[in-house]
C-alpha positions as CSV (number, residue, x, y, z in Angstrom):
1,X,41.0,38.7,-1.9
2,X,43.6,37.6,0.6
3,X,43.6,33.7,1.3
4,X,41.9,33.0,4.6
5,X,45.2,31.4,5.9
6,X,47.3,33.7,5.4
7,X,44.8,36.3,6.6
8,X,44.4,34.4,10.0
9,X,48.3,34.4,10.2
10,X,48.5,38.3,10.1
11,X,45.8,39.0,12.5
12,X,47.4,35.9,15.1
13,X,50.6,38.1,14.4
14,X,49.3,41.3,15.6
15,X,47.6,39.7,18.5
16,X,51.0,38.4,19.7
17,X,52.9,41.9,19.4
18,X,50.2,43.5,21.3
19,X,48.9,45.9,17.9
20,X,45.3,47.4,17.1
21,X,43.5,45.6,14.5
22,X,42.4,48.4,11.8
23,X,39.6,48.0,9.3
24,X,38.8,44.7,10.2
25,X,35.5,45.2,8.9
26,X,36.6,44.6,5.2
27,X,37.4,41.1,5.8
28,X,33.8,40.4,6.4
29,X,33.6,40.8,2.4
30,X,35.9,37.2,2.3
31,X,34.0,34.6,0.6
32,X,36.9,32.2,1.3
33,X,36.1,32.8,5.1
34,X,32.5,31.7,5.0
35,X,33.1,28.7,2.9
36,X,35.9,28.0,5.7
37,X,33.1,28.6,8.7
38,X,30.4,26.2,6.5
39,X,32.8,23.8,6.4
40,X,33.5,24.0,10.1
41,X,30.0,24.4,11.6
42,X,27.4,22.5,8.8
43,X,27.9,19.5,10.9
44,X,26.6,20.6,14.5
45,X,23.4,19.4,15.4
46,X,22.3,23.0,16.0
47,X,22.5,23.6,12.4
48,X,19.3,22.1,11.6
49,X,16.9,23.6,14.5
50,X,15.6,26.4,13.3
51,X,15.7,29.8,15.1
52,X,13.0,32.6,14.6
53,X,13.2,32.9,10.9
54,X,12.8,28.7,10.3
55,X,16.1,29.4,8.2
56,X,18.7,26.0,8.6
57,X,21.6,25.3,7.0
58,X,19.5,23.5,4.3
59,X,19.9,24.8,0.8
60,X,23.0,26.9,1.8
61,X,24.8,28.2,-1.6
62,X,27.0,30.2,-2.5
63,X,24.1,33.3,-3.4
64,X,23.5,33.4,0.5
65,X,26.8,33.8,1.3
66,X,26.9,36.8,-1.6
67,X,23.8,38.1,-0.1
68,X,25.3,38.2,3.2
69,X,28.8,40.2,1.9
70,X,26.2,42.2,0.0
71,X,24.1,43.4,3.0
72,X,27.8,44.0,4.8
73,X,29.5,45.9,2.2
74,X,26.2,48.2,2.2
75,X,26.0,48.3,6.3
76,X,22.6,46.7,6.0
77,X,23.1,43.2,7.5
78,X,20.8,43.0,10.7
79,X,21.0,40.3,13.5
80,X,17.5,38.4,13.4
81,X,16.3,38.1,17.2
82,X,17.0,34.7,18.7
83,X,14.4,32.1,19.2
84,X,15.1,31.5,23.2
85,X,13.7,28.5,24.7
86,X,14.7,26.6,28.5
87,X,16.7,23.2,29.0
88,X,17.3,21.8,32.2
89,X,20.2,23.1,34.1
90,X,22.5,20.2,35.1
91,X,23.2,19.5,38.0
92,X,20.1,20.9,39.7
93,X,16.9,19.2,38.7
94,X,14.1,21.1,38.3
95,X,15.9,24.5,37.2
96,X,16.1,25.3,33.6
97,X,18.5,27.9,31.9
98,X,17.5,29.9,29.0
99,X,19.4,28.9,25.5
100,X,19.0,31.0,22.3
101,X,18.8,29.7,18.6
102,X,20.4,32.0,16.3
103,X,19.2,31.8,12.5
104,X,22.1,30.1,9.7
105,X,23.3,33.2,8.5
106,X,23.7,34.8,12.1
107,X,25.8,31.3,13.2
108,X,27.6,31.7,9.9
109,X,28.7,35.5,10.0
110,X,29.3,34.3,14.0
111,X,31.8,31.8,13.4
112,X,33.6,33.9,10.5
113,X,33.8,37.1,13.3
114,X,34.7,34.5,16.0
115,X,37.4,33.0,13.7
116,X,39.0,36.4,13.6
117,X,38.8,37.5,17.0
118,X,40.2,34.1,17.9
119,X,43.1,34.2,15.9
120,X,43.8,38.0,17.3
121,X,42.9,37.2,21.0
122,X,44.0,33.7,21.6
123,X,47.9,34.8,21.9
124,X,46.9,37.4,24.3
125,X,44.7,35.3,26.6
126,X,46.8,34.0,30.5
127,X,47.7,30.4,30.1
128,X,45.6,30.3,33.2
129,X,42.8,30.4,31.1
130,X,41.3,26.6,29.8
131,X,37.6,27.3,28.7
132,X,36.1,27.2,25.3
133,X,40.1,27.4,23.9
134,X,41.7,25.2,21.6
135,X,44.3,22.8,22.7
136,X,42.9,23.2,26.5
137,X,40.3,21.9,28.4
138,X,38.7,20.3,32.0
139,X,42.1,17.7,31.8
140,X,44.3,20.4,31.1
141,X,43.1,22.7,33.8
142,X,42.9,20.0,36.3
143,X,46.5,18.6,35.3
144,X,47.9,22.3,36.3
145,X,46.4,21.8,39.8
146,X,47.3,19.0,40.4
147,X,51.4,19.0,39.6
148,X,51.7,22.2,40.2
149,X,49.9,23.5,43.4
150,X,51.8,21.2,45.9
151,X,51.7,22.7,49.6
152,X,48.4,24.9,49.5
153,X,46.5,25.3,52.7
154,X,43.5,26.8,51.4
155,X,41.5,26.9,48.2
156,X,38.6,29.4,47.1
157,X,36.2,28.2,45.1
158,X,34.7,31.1,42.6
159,X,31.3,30.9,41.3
160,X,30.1,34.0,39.7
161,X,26.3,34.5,39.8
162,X,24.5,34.4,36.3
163,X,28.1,35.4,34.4
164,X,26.9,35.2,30.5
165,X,23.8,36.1,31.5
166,X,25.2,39.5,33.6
167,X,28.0,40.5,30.6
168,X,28.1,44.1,31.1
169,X,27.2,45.2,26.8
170,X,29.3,48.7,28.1
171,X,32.3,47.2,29.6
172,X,32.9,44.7,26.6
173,X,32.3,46.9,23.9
174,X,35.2,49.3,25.4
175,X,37.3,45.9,26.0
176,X,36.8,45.6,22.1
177,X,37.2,49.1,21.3
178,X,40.7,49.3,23.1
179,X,42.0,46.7,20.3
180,X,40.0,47.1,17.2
181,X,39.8,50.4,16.2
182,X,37.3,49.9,13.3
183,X,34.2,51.8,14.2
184,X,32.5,49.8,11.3
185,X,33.7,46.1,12.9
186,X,32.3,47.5,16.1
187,X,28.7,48.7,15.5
188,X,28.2,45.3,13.8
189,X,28.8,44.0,17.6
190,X,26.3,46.6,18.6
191,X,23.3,45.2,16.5
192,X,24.2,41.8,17.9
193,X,24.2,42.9,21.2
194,X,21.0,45.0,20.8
195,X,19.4,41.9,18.6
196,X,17.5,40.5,21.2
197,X,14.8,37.5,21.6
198,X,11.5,35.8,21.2
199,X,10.4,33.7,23.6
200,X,6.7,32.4,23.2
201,X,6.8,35.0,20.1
202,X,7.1,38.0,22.3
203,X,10.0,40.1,21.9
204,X,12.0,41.0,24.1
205,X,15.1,43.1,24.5
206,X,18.9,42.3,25.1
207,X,19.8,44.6,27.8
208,X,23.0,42.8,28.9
209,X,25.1,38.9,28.6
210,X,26.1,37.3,25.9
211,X,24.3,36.2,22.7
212,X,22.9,32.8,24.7
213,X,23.5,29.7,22.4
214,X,25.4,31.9,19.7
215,X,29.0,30.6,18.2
216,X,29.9,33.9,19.3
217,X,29.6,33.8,22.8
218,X,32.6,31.4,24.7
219,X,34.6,33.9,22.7
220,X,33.3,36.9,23.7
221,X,32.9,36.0,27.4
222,X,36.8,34.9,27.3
223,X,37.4,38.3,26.4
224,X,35.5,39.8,29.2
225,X,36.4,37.6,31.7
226,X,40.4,37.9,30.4
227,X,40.2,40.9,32.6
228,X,40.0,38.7,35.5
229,X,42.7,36.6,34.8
230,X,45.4,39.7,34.0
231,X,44.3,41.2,37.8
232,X,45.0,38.4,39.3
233,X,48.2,37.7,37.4
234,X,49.6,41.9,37.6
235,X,48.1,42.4,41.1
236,X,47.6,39.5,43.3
237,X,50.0,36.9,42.6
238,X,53.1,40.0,42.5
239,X,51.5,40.6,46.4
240,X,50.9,37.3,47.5
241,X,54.2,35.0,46.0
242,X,56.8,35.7,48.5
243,X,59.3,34.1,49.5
244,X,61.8,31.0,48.2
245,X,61.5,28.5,50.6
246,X,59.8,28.4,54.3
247,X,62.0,28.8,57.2
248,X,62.9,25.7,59.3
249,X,60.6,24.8,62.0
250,X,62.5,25.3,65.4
251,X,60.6,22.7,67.6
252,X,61.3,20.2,64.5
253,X,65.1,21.6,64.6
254,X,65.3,21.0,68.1
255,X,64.1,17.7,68.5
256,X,66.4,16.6,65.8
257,X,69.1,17.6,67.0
258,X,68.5,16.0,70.6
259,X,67.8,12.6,68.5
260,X,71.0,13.1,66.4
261,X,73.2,13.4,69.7
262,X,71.3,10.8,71.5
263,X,72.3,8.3,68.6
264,X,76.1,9.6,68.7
265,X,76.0,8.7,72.0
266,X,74.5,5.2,71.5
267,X,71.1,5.4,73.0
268,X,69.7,4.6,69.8
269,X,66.1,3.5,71.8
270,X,65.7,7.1,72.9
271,X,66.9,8.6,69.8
272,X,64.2,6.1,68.1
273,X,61.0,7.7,70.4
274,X,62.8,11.6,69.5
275,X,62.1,10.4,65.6
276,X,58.6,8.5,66.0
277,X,57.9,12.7,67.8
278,X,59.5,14.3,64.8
279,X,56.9,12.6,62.3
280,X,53.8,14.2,63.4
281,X,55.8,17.6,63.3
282,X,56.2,19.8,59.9
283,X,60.1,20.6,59.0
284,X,59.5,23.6,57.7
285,X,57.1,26.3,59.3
286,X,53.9,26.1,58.0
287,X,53.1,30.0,59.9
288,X,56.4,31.4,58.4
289,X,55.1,35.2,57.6
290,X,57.8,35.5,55.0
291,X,56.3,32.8,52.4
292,X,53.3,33.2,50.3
293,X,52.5,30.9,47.5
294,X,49.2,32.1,45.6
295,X,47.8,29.8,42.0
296,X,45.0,30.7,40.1
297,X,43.3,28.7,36.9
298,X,40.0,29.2,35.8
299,X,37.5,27.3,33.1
300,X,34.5,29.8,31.7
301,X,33.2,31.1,34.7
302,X,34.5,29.1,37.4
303,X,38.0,29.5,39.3
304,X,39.9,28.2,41.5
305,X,43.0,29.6,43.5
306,X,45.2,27.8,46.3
307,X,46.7,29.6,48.8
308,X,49.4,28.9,51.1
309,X,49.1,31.2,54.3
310,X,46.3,32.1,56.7
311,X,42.0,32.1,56.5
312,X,42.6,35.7,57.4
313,X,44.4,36.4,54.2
314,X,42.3,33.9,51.9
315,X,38.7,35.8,52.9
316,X,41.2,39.3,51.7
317,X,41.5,37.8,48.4
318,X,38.2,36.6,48.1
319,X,37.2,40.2,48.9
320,X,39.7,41.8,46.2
321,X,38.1,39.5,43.9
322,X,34.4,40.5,44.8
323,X,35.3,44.3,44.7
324,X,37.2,43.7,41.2
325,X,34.8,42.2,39.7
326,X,31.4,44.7,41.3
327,X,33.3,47.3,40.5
328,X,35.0,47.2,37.0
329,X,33.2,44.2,35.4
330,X,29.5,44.8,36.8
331,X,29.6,41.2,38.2
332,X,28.9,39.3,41.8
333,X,30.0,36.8,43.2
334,X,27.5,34.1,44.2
335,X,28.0,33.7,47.7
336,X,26.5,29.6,48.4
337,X,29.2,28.8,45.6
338,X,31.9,31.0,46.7
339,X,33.9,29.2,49.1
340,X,37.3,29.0,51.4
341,X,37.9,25.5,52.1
342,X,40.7,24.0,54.2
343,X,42.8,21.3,51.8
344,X,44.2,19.5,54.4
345,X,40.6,18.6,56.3
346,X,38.0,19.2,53.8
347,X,37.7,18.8,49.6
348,X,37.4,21.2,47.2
349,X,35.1,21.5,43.9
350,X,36.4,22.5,41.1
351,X,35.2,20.8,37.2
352,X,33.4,17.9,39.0
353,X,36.4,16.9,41.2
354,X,37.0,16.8,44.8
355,X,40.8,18.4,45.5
356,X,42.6,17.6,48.3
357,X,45.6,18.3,50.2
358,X,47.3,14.8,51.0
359,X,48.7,14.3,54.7
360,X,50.1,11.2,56.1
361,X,53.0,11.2,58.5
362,X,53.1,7.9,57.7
363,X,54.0,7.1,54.4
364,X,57.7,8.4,53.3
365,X,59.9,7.7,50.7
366,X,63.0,5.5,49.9
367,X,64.9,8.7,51.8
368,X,62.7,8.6,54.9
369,X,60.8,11.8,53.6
370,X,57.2,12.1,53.7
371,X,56.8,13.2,50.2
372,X,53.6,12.4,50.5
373,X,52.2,15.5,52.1
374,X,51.3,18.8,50.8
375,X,50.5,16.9,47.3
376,X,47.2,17.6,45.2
377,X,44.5,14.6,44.8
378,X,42.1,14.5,42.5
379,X,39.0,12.3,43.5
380,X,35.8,11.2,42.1
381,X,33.3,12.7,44.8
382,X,30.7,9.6,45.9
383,X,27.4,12.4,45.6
384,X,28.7,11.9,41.6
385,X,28.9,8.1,41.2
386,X,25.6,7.7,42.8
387,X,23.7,10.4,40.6
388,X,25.2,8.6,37.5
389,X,23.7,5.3,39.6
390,X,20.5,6.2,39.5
391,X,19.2,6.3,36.1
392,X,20.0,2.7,36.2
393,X,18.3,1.4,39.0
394,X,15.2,1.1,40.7
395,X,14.0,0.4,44.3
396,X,17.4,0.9,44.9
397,X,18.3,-2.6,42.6
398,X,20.1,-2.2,38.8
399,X,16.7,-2.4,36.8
400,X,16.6,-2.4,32.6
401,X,15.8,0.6,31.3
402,X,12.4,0.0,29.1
403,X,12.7,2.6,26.7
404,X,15.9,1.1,25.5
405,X,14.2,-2.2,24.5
406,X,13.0,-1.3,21.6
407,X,16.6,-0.5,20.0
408,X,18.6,-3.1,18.7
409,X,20.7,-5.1,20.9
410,X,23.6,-3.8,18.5
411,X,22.4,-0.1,19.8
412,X,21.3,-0.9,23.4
413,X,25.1,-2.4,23.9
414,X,26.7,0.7,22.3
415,X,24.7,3.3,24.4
416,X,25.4,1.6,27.6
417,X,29.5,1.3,26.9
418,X,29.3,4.9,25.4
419,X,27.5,6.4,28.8
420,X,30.1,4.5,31.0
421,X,33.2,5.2,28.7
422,X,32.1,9.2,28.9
423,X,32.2,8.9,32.5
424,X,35.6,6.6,32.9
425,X,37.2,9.0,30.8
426,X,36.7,12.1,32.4
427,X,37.3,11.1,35.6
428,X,41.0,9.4,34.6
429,X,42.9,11.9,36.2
430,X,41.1,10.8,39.7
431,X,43.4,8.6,41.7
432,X,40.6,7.2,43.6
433,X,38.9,6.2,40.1
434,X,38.1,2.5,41.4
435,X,35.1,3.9,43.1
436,X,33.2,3.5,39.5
437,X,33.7,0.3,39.6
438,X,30.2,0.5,41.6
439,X,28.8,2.7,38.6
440,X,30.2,-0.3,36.4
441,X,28.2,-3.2,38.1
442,X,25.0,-1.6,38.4
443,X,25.4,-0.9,34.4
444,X,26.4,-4.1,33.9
445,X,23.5,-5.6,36.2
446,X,20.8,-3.1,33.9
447,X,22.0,-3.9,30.3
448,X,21.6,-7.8,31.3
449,X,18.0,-7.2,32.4
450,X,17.4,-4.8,29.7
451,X,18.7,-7.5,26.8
452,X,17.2,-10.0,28.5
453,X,13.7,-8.1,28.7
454,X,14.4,-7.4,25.1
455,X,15.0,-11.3,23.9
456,X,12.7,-13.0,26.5
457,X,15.8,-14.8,28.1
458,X,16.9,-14.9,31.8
459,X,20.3,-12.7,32.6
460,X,22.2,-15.9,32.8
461,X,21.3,-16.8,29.2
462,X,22.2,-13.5,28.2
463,X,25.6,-13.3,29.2
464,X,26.0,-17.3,27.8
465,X,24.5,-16.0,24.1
466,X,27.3,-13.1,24.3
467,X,30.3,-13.8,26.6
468,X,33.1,-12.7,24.6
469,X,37.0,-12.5,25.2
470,X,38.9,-9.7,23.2
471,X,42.8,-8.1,23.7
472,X,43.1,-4.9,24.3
473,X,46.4,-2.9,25.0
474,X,46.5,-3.7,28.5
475,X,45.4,-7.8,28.0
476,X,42.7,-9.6,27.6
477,X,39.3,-8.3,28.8
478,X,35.7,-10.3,29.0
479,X,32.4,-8.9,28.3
480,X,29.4,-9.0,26.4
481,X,29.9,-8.8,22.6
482,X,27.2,-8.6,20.1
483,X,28.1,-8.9,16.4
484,X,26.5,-7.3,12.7
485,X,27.4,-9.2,9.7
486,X,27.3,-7.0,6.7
487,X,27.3,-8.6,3.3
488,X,31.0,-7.2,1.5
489,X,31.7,-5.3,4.7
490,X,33.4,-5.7,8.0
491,X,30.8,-6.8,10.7
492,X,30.0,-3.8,13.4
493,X,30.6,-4.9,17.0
494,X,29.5,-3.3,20.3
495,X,31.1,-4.8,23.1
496,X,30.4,-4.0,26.7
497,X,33.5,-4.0,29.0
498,X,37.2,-3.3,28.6
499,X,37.3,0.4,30.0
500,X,40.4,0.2,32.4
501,X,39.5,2.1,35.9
502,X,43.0,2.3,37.2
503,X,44.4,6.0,37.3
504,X,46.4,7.4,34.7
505,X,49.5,9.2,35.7
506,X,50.8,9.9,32.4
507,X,50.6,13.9,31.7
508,X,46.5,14.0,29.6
509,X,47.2,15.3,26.1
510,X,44.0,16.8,25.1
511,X,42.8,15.8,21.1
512,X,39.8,18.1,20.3
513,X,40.6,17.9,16.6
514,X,38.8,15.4,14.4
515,X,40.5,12.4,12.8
516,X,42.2,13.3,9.6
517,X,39.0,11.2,7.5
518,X,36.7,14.0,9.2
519,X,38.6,17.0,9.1
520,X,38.3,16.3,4.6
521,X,35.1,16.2,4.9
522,X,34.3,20.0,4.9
523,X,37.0,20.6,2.2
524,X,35.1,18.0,0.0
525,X,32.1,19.3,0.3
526,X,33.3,23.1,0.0
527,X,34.9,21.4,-3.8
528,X,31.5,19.8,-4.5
529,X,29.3,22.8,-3.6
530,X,32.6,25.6,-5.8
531,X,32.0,22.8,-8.6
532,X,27.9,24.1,-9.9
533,X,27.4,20.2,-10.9
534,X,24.1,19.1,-9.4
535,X,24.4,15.5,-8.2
536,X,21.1,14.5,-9.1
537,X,20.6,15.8,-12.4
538,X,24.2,16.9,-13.6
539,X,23.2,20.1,-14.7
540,X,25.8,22.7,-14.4
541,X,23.9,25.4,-13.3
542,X,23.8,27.5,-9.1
543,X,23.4,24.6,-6.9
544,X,22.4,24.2,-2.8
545,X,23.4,21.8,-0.6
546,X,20.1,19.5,0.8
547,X,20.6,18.4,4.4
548,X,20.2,15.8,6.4
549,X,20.5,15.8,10.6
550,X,21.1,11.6,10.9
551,X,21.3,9.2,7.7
552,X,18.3,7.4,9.9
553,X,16.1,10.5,8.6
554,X,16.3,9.3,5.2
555,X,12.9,8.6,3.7
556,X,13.2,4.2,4.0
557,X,16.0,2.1,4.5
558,X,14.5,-0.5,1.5
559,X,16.4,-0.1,-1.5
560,X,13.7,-0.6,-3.9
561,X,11.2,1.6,-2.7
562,X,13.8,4.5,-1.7
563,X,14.3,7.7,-4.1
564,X,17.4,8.1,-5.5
565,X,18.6,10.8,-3.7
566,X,18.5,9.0,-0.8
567,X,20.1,5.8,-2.5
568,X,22.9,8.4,-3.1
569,X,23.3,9.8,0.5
570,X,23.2,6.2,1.8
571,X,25.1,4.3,-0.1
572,X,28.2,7.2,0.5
573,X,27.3,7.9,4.1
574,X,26.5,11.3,3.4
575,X,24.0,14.0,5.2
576,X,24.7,16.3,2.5
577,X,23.5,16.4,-1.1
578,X,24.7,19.2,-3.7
579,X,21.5,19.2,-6.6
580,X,20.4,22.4,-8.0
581,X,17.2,24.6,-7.2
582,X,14.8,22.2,-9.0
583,X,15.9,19.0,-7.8
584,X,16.1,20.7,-4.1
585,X,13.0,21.7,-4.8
586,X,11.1,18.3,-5.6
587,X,13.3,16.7,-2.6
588,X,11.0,18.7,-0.5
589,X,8.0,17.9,-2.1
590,X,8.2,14.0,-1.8
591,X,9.1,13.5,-5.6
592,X,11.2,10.2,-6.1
593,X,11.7,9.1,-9.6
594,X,14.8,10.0,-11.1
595,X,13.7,10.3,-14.8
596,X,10.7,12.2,-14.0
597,X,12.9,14.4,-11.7
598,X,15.0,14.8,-14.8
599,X,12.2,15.6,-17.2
600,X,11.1,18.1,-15.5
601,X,14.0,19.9,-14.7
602,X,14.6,20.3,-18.2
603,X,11.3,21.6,-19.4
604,X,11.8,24.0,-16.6
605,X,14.9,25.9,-18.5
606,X,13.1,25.4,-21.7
607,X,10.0,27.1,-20.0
């Protein structure tokens, strides 16, 4: 069998020369690539709900995986239907979107079919593109915007209704067929399509979208939606980019000129009133029918585009957009989310921003330009940073959140400078990010009243029992600090404070790996698992893997009374466990002692 690197490196190849894949479908019979997509997904949390078979990612082994090829090689493999249940739709409370649970060995064979469409696709997809793709991201797509749509008039916000839930099954399996030409590959795409779900136990059919909640599905709506993005680039932007520079302004011209001779003449006071004119006026014509400047990014299924010309033209390319999409991806536009907005008076929407189109006649440079206008701001809209208020207060007062006070003051600390971290961090690019410094007292204001309803102390005596002072990169910063001691270990500290709100202007660089400790991880336990040792009772013999969703699952935390198995997860911070069928077995069934585990283990074979 090829080694999964190199494999990924031939198919990336092809991908970026523009050639057909051909019998793709054999590489589904790579062992090496399923160990590589364990490795890669065992951690998610998802991996441990069950879908409509109860089957998790507990006892995994290497038999499944040879069951799996097995059922592949034969064309017998069948897509279990998904268990479907509803979540709350953010962003409007009350609504609730539908999410699928796949079953392990659909995730698995998923994210071994995803890794191979990846590597083919992902040189072919427009660097316009910046959902669900590695290296890119809300920061990345936002950056592009904002340093490189300078001088836009108008933007149009796209929203298209019910997108993964709309995926035309027809359109993207021709998209597929026009670069894979393995009829095998592609009636495996079929079944999943075709699969299905239960919802309340009833089944129902799949008659279009995407495999809701599979690892699948980012991917495959890229794909679909990759359509979109090479329109816009081949048709629209060739019609609507014209044009090198805009044409001077003649009022502007004129008046400059009459200030320039006025000033050669020496009446520098008249002159002066000619100039104060000339700063409310553009130099450049901002009607000049000769230039065009159209930009286009988009993340999943939202896009944006900015357009520099007239609302005439804008609601034209809204309309191409609408037909394109009606007529060869079977998709609409939602029209309440579909807007034209103008960026000089009003802000656009786009990832949870507001965009705008700086003006200010105002404000120039060292030069005397006003190289101010026509640049992008980002902003943190207000509607935002009183939503995240909320949660935190009541009567319209910071109030402590009760159902944190029975957590640790170590945990309660930790959550609250997690939540506001999140929420700094994404919003860094805004240059009005100050405004959370609102967000930031009422937090502040809630964890005092929550410690203090916690410890029976007044808010004062909270912040006098944990006042702390601690140097960061950019200084010193005070806050409240609580401390863990840990016999032969460095203490853990939570500390509540020190998350800068001014804006960064450095360029983001966007680090969705893991840290280098991590990314071992699933090599390590891909050795442990290829080794056959059971950990328990060091048999050599087919071993599974017993997991764990959160060490706090583990049967007690006291030493003395907990099993061994669990003595062995904790005491390496582990959620997995390698141990053969029989010690898997009385895991399950609340057996604890080592030695009897052992015993009977061994009667077992002799049995």
């Amino acid at each position: 069998m090829q080694r999964a690197e190199a494999l990924m490196e031939i198919i990336h190849e092809r991908g970026k020369r523009g050639f057909p894949l051909e019998r793709l479908y054999r590489h589904l019979f790579n062992p090496e690539l399923y160990l590589r997509a364990y490795g890669k997904i065992y951690r998610n949390d998802g991996s441990m709900t069950p879908g409509s078979n109860q089957e998790t990612v507990d006892g995994m082994s290497l038999k499944k995986i040879q069951t799996i090829i097995d059922a592949l090689r034969h064309e017998r493999y069948r897509w279990t239907p998904v268990r479907r249940v509803y979540i709350e739709k953010k962003g409007t409370p009350g609504k609730r979107r539908p999410l699928g649970l796949p079953s392990w060995s659909d995730k698995l064979l998923q994210e071994v079919i995803r890794s191979l469409l990846e590597a083919y696709y992902e040189p072919q997809f427009s660097d316009r593109s910046h959902g669900f793709r590695p290296g890119k991201g809300c920061h990345t797509a936002l950056a592009e915007v904002s340093e490189s749509w300078g001088g836009v008039t108008w933007f149009v916000e796209g929203d298209i209704s019910q997108c993964f839930d709309r995926l035309d099954h027809g359109v993207l399996r021709s998209i597929l067929a026009e670069d894979i030409h393995d009829n095998r590959f592609l009636r495996l795409i079929d079944g999943l399509f075709q699969a299905g779900y239960l919802e309340e136990w009833r089944y129902h059919e799949t008659l279009s979208g995407a495999p809701q909640g599979g690892v699948l599905s980012p991917l495959l709506s890229n794909i679909y939606l990759d359509r979109l993005d090479k329109y816009v680039e081949t048709t629209l932007l060739p019609v609507f980019n014209r044009g090198a520079r805009r044409k001077p302004y003649l009022p502007y011209m004129r008046i400059h000129k009459a200030a320039w001779k006025l000033e050669k003449r020496g009446r520098r006071e008249e002159a002066r009133q000619l100039r104060h004119q000339l700063q409310r006026l553009p130099s450049r014509d901002p009607n000049d029918s000769g230039f065009r400047r159209l930009h286009y990014v988009r993340y999943a299924d939202d896009w944006l585009l900015g357009f520099s010309g007239t609302r005439q033209e804008a609601e034209n390319i809204k309309g191409l957009i609408g037909r394109f999409l009606r007529n060869h991806l079977k998709l609409e536009l939602s029209d309440r989310k579909t807007l034209i907005t103008h960026g000089r008076t009003r802000a656009a929407r786009f990832l949870g921003y507001e965009i705008v189109v700086h003006h200010n006649d105002a404000k120039r440079n060292r030069h005397g330009h006003r190289s101010i206008n026509g640049q992008i701001g980002l902003k943190v809209p207000m509607d935002v940073v009183r939503a995240k208020r909320k949660p935190y207060m009541r009567r319209g007062k910071p109030a402590a959140k009760l159902e944190r006070v029975h957590d640790s003051n170590f945990q309660i600390v930790a959550r609250y400078q997690a939540e506001f971290r999140g929420i700094a961090e994404y919003y860094q690019l805004a240059y009005n990010r100050h405004r959370l410094g609102s967000l930031r007292y009422v937090m502040e204001r809630s964890l005092g009243k929550t410690l203090g309803h916690k410890n029976k102390l007044s808010v004062n005596k909270i912040w006098n029992r944990f006042r702390a002072t601690w140097q960061t990169p950019g200084g010193p910063r005070r806050g409240l600090q609580v401390t863990v001691e840990r016999a032969g270990k460095r203490p853990l500290v939570a500390r509540w404070g020190g998350v800068p709100l001014a804006r960064r202007t450095t360029r983001v660089i966007l680090r969705d790996e893991l840290p280098a400790v991590w990314r071992q991880r699933p090599a390590e336990l891909i050795d442990r698992l290829m080794s056959s040792r059971c950990e328990l009772c060091r048999a050599h013999t087919d071993v599974e893997v017993h997991h764990i969703r959160r060490l706090e699952d583990l049967p007690t935390r006291d030493q003395a009374e907990q099993p061994e198995w669990a003595q062995r997860m904790a005491s390496r911070r582990r959620k997995t466990l390698v141990v053969c069928r029989d010690c898997h077995g009385e895991i399950h069934n609340g057996r604890t002692d080592r030695q009897g585990s052992r015993n009977w283990a061994l009667e077992s074979r002799v049995r």
